[in-house]
C-alpha positions as CSV (number, residue, x, y, z in Angstrom):
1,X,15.4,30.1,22.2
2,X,13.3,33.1,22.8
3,X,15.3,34.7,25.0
4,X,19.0,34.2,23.7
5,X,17.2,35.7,20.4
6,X,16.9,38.8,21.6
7,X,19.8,39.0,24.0
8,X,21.4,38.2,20.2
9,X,19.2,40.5,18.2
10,X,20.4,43.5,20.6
11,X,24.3,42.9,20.4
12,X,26.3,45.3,19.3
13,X,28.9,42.9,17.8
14,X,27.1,40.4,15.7
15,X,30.0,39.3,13.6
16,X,31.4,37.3,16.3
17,X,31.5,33.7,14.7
18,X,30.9,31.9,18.1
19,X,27.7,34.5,18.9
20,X,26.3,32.7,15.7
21,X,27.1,29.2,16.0
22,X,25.9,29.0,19.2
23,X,22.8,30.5,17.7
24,X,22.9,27.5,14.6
25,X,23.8,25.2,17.4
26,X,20.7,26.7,19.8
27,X,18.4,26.5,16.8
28,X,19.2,23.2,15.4
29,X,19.1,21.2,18.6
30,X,15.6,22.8,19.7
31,X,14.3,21.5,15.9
32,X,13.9,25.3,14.9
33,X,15.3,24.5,11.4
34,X,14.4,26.9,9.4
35,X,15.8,29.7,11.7
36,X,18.9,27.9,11.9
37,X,19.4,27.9,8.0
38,X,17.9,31.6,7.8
39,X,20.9,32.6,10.5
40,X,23.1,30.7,8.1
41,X,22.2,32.6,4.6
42,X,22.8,35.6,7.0
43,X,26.4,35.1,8.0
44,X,27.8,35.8,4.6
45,X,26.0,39.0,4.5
46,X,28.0,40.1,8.1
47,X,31.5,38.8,6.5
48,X,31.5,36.2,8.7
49,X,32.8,32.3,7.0
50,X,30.8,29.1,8.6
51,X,33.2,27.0,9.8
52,X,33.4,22.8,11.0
53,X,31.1,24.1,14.2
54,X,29.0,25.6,11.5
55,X,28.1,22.6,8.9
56,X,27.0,19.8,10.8
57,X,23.9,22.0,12.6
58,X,22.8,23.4,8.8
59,X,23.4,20.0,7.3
60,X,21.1,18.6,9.8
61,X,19.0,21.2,9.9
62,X,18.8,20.7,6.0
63,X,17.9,17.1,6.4
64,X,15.7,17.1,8.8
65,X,13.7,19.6,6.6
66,X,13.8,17.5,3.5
67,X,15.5,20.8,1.9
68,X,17.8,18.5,0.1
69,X,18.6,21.0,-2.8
70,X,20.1,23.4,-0.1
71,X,21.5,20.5,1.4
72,X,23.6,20.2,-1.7
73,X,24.1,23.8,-2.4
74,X,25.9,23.6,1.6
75,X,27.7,20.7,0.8
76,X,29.3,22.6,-2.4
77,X,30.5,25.7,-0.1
78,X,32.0,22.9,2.2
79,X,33.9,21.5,-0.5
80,X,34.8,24.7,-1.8
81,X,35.9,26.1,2.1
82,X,37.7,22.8,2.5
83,X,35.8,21.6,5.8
84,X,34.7,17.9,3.7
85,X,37.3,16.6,5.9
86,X,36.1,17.4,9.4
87,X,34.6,14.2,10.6
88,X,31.2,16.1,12.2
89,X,31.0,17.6,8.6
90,X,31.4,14.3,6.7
91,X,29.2,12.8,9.1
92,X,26.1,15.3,8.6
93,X,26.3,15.1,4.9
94,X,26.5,11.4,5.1
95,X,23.2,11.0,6.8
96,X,21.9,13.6,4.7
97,X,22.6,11.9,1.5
98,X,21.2,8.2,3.4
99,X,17.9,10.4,3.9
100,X,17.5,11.4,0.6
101,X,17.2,8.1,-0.8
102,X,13.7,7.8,1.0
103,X,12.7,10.8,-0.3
104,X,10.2,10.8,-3.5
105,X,13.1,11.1,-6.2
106,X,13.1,9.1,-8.8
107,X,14.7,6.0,-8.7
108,X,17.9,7.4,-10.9
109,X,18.1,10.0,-8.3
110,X,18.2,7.3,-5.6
111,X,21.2,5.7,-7.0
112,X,23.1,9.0,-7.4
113,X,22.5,10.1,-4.0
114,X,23.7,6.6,-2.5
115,X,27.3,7.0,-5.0
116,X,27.5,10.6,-3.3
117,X,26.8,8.9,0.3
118,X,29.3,6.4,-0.5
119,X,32.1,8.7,-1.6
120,X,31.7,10.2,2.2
121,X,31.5,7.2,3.7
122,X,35.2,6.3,1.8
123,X,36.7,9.5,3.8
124,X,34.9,8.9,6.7
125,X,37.7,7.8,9.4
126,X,36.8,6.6,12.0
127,X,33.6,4.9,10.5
128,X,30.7,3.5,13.2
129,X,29.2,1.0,13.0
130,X,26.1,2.6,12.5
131,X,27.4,4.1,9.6
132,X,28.4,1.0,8.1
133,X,24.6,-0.3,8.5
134,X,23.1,3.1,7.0
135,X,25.1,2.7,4.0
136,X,24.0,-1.2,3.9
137,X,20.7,-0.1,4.6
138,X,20.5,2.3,1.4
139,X,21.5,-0.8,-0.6
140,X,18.9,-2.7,0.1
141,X,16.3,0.1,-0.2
142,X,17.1,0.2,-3.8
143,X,17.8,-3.6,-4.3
144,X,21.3,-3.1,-4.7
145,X,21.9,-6.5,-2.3
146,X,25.2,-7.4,-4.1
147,X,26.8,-3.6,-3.1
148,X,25.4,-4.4,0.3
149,X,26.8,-7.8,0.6
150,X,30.1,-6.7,-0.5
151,X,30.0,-3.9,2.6
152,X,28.6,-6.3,4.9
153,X,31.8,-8.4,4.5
154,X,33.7,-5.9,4.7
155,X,32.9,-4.4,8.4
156,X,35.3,-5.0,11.2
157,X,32.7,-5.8,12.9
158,X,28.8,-6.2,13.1
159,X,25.7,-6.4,15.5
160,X,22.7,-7.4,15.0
161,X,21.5,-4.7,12.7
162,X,23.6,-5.3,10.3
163,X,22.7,-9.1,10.2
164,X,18.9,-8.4,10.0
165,X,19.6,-5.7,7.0
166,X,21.4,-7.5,5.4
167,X,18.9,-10.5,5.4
168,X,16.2,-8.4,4.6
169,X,17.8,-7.4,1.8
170,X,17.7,-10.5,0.4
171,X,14.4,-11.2,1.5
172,X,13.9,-8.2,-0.4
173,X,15.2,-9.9,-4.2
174,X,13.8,-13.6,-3.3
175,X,17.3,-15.0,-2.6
176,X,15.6,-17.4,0.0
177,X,18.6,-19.9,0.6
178,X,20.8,-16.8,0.7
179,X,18.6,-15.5,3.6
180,X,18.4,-18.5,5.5
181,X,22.0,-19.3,5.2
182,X,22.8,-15.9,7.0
183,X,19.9,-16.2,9.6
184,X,21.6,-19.7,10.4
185,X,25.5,-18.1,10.5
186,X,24.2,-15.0,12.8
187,X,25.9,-15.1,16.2
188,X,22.8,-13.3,18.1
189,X,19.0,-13.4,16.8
190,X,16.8,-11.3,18.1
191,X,13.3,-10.6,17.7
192,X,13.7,-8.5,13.9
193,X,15.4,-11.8,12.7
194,X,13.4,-14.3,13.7
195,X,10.0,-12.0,12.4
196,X,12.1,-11.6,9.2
197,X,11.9,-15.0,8.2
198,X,8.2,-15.5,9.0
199,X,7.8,-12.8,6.7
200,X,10.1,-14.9,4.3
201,X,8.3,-17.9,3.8
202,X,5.1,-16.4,3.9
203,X,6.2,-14.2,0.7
204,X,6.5,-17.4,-1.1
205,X,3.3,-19.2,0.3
206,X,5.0,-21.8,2.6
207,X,3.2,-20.9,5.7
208,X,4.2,-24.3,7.1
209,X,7.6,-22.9,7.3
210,X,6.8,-19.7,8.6
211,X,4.0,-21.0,11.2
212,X,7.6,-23.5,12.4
213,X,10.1,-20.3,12.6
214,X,7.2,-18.9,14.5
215,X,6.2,-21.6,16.9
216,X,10.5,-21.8,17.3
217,X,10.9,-18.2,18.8
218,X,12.3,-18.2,22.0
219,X,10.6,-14.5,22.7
220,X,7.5,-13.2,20.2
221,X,6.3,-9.9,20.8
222,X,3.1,-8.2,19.1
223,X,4.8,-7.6,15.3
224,X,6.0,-11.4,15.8
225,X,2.0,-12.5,16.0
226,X,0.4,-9.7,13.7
227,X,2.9,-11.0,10.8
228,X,2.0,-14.8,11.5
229,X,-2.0,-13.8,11.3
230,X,-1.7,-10.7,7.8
231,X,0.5,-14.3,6.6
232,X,-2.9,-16.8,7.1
233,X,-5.0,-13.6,6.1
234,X,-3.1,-12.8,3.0
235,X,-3.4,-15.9,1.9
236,X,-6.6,-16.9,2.4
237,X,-6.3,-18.9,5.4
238,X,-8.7,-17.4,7.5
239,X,-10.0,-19.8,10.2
240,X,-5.7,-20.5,10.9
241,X,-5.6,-16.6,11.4
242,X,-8.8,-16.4,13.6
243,X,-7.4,-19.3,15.8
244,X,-3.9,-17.7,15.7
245,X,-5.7,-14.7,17.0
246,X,-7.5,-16.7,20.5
247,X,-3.9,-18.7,21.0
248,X,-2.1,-14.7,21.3
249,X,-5.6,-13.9,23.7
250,X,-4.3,-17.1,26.2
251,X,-1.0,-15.8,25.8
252,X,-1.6,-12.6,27.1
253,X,-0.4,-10.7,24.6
254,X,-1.6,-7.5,23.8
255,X,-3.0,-7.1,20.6
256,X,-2.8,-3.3,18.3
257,X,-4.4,-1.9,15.6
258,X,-2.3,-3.9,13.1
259,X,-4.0,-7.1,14.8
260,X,-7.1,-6.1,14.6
261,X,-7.1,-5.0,10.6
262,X,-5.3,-8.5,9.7
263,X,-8.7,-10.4,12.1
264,X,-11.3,-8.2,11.0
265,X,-10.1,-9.2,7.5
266,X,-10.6,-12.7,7.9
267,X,-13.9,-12.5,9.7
268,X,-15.3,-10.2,6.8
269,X,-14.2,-13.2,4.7
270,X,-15.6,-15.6,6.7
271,X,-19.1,-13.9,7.4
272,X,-18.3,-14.4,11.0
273,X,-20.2,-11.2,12.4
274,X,-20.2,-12.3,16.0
275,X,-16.2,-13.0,16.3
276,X,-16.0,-9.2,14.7
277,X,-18.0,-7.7,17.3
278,X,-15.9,-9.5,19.7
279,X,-12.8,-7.7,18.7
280,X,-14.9,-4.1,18.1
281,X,-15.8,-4.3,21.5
282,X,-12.3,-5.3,22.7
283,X,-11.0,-1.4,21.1
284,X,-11.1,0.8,24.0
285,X,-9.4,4.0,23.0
286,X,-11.2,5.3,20.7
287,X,-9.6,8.2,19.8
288,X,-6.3,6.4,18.8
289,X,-8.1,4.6,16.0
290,X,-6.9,4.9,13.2
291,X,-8.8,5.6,9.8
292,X,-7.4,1.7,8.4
293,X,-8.6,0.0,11.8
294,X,-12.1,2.3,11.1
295,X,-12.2,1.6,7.3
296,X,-11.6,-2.5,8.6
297,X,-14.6,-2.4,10.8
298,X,-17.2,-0.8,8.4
299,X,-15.8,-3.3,5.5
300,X,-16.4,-6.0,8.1
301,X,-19.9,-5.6,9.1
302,X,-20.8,-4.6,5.4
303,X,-19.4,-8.3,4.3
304,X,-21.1,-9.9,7.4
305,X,-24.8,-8.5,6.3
306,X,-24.9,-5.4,8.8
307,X,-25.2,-2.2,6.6
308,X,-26.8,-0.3,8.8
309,X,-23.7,-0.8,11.6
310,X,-21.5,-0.1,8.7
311,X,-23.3,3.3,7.6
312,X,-23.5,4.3,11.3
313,X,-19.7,3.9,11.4
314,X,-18.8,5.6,8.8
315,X,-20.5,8.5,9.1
316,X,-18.8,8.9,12.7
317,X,-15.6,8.9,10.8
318,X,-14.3,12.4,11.1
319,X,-11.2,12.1,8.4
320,X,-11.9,10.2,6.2
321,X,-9.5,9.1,3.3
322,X,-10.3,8.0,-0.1
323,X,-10.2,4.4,0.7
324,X,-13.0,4.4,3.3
325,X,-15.5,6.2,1.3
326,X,-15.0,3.4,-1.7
327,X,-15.5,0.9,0.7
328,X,-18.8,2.5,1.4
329,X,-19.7,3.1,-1.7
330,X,-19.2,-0.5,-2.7
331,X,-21.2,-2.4,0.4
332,X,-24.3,0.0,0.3
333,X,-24.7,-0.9,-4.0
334,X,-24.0,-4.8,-3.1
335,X,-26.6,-4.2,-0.6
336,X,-28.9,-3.1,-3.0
337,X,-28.7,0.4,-1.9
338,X,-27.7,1.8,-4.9
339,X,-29.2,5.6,-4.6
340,X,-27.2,6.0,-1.2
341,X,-24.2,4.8,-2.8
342,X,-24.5,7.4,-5.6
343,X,-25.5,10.0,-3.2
344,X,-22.0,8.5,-1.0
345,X,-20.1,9.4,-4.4
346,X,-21.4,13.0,-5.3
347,X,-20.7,14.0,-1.5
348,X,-17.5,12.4,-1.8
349,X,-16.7,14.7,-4.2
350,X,-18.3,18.1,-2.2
351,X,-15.9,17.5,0.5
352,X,-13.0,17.6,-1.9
353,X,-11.8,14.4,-2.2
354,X,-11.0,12.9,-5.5
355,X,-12.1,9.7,-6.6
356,X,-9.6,6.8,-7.5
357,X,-10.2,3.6,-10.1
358,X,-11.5,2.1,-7.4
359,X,-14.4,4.6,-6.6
360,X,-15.4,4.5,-10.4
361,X,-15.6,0.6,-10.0
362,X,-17.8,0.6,-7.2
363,X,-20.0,3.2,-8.4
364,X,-20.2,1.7,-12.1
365,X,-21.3,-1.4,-9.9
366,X,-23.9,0.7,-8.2
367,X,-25.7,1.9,-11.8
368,X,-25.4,-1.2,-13.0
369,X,-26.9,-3.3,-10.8
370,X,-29.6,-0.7,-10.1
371,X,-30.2,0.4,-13.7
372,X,-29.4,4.3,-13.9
373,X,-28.3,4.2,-17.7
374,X,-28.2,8.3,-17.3
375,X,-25.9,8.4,-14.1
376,X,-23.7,5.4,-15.1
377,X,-23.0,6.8,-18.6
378,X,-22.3,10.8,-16.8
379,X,-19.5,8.4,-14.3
380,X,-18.0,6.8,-16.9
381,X,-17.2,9.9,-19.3
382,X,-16.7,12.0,-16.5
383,X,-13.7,9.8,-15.6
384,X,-11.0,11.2,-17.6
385,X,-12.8,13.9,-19.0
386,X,-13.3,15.4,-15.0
387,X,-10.8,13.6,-13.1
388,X,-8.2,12.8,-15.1
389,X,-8.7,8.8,-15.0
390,X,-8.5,6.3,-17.6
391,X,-11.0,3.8,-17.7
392,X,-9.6,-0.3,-16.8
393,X,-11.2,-3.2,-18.2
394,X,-13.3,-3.1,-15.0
395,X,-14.6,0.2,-15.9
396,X,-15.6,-1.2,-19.2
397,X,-17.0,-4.2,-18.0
398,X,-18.8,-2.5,-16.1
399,X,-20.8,0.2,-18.1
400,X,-21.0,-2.9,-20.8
401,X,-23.1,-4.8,-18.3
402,X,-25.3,-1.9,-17.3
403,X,-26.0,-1.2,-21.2
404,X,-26.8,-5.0,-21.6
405,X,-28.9,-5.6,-18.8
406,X,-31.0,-2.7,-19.9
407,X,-31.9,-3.4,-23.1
408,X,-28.8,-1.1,-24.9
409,X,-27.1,-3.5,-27.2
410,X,-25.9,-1.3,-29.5
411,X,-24.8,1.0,-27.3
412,X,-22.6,-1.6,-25.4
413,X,-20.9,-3.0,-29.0
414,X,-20.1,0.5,-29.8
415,X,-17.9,0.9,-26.1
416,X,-16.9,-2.4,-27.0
417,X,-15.1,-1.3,-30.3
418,X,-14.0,2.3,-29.3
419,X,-12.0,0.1,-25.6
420,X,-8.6,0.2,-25.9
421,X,-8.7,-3.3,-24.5
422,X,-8.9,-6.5,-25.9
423,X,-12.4,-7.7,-24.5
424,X,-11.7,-10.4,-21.3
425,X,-14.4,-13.0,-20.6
426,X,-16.6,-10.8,-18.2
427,X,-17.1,-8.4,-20.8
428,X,-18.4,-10.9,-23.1
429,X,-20.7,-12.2,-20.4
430,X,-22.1,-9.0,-20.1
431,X,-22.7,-8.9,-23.4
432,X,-24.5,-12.0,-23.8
433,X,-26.7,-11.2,-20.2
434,X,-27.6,-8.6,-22.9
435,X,-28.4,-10.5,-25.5
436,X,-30.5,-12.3,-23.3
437,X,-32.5,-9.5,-22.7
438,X,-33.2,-9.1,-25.9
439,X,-33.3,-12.7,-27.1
440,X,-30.9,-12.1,-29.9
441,X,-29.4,-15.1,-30.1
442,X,-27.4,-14.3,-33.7
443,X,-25.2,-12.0,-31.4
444,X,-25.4,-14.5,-28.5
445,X,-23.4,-17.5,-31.1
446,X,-21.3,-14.9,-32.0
447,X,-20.4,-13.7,-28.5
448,X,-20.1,-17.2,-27.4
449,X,-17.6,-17.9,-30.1
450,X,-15.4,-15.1,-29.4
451,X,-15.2,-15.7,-25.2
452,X,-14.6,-19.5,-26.3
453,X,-11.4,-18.3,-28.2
454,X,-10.1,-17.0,-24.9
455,X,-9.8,-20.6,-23.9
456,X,-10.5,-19.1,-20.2
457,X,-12.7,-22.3,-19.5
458,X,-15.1,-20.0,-17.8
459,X,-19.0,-22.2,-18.0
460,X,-20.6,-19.1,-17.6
461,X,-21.4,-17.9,-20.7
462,X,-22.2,-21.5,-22.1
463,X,-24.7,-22.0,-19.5
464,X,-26.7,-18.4,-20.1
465,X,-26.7,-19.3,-23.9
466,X,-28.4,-22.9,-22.7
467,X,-30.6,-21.2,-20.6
468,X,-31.4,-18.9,-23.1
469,X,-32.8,-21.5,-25.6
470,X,-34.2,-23.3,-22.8
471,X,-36.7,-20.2,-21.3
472,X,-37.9,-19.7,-24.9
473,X,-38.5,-24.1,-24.9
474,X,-35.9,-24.7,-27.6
475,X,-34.5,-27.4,-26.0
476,X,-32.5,-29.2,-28.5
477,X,-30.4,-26.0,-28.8
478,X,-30.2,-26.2,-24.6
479,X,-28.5,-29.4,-24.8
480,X,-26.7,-28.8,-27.7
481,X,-24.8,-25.9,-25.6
482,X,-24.6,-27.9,-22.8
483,X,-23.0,-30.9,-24.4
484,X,-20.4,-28.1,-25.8
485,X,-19.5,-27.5,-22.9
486,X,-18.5,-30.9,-22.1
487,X,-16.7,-31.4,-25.1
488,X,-14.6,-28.7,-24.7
489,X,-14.1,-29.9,-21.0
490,X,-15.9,-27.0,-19.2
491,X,-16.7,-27.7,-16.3
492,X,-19.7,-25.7,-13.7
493,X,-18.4,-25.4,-10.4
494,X,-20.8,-25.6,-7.8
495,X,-21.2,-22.6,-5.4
496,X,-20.5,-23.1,-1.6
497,X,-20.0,-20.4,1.4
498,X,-17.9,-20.6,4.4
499,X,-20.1,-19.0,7.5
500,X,-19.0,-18.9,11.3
501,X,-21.5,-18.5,13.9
């Protein structure tokens, strides 16, 4: 457009109408949008009036911008110059008012939006079909599935998108049946509709159902096996989603980045360090790895026992979001590196990143499990006090249990009192490590009484109390807590690990 600009900036005549709209035209088709609605604001001030050539390149150009507010402030001088009617016109605002509903409005906004896009629609003759599917598609996107349905049986005629919105859509509200009863009516299925109902019944935890949609495809591409092995992953399945995994390597299919997060998942899970290095040296291009697949492979050789592989990683991360540095933070204080998780949270900070709950958590975690009363106390009052946070449960229970492992009883009461929470049964488990500590064991019956009105049958804090009495050799009072236990029906489960070599 460079050089039609100045061929137009040195006319003589610039209130041609058709010198202009081929300009908005030039502009809007070569993505310069902003120059296109700059030309636009301009014509008024020549005495020239935008016409149906005019519109449809600023309404785009509006929406493509995510200049919505103009968008509407156009779409008033259309309705006031009496182009609404124009079919390119109606068209443009119609997509623009479809696009606004994935904007960041507020849900109310959303719905006023779609009424405005639906009002078009009404006018639009002739409507496409891929206008009818838009306007379907903004249903669903704000759960609106009867308004949806009620279009979808009204089309002349539909293809396969409309048949795969409109079953996600229900997918989308839980209707089940109502999804399967469509997927079974459709007249073409294609990839989309098969994936949808993996992703259907492994919403509601039937992966029986979902691995048997899966295993009935007559063509699977990559998404088809990534949201078969997230399903297994999600729900705890891991060893299904690592075998998934080799069955799509005999297959030939070639796995992404998507694949690799959902595996790398499972083998964290599943302590399997050697089938994780398989698929970190499987990534080849490096530089199209994205900061999830990264963040993945440091959380997975943290979790397998390799912190130094995970450090080393992570500090090659160039851009790194917030997300990656709590995962950090996290593995090097359950690794018992505590100072160079601290140290991973103040530079985390320096480069201008603010933390989140999580990073909090994980660096509570870190002073508590290390000790630093000072640095743990500074964290947790800096949370909303600094960063605008307010403390979770977690937070609490975590800056109780570094009081009460060192010593600070009343300390942890008095955050006990001044929570905002009702104390859950890991708070009062800190509490009583605490009183441990201490041997108090007046505080210990009370604590114990307390967690045991939570009825959250949780055998931890009746065993500490019986191994409490039974360091100091009182052991009536050891079996006296321990037969408790039985008669309120608590049960000790016994610990057990899943490892993969």
């Amino acid at each position: 457009m460079e050089y039609p600009s100045l061929i137009f900036s040195q006319f003589a005549d610039k209130e041609e109408i058709m010198l202009c709209n081929a300009m908005i035209r030039g502009f809007a088709l070569k993505r310069s949008f902003v120059k296109c609605i700059s030309l636009y604001d301009e014509m008024p001030l020549r005495g020239l009036k935008p016409h149906n050539f005019t519109y449809p390149f600023v309404i785009t150009s509006c929406s493509e911008m995510g200049w919505f507010r103009k968008g509407k402030q156009v779409h008033c001088n259309i309705v006031e110059t009496g182009f609404e009617a124009s079919w390119s016109v109606a068209n443009a605002l119609f997509i623009m008012y479809i696009k606004m509903l994935d904007s960041c409005y507020p849900e109310s906004m959303n719905k006023r939006n779609l009424y405005d896009a639906q009002k078009i629609f009404e006018d639009l003759c002739p409507k496409p079909m891929e206008a009818w599917n838009r306007l379907i598609s903004g249903y669903v996107s704000i759960c609106a599935v009867e308004s949806a349905r009620r279009l979808f049986d009204e089309m002349p005629e539909r293809d396969v998108v409309s048949w795969n919105s409109m079953i996600s859509g229900y997918i989308k509200v839980k209707k089940i049946d109502n999804a399967r009863d469509l997927f079974e009516r459709m007249p073409e299925k294609d990839v989309v509709s098969w994936t949808l109902m993996i992703g259907l019944y492994a919403n509601v935890g039937d992966l029986v159902t979902a691995r048997r949609f899966f295993e009935q495809m007559p063509c699977k591409n990559v998404v088809s096996w990534n949201s078969m092995i997230s399903s297994y992953t999600h729900h705890g399945q891991f060893e299904e989603a690592l075998d998934l995994y080799l069955q799509m390597q005999v297959e030939d299919v070639i796995p992404d980045a998507h694949t690799f997060v959902s595996v790398l998942s499972a083998c964290s899970q599943l302590g399997a360090l050697e089938f994780g290095k398989s698929i970190h040296y499987m990534i080849k291009d490096w530089s199209q790895l994205g900061i999830i697949l990264r963040t993945a492979l440091i959380d997975m050789y943290a979790k397998c026992g390799d912190i130094n592989r995970a450090f080393s990683l992570f500090i090659k991360v160039r851009m790194k979001d917030v997300f990656c540095w709590n995962v950090m933070i996290r593995s090097l204080a359950i690794h018992g590196r505590t100072e160079d998780a601290i140290k991973i949270y103040s530079l985390m900070q320096k480069v201008g990143l603010k933390p989140n709950d999580f990073t909090f958590t994980a660096a509570l975690f870190a002073c508590s499990h290390r000790g630093l009363v000072d640095e743990g106390r500074r964290i947790f009052y800096d949370m909303e006090k600094e960063f605008g946070v307010n403390p979770k449960v977690e937070h609490y229970s975590c800056i109780i249990d570094l009081f009460s492992r060192n010593g600070q009883l009343e300390e942890a009461l008095g955050v006990v009192k001044e929570m905002p929470f009702k104390p859950d049964i890991a708070i009062w488990g800190a509490l009583l490590g605490g009183c441990s500590v201490r041997s108090n064991f007046k505080l210990a019956e009370e604590v114990i009484d307390k967690a045991t009105k939570l009825q959250a049958n949780e055998s931890g804090v009746h065993v500490l109390l019986s191994n409490m009495h039974a360091s100091l050799g009182q052991w009536t009072e050891a079996q006296s807590a321990r037969e408790k236990m039985e008669e309120e029906k608590i049960l000790k489960k016994a610990a057990r690990s899943s490892v993969i070599y």
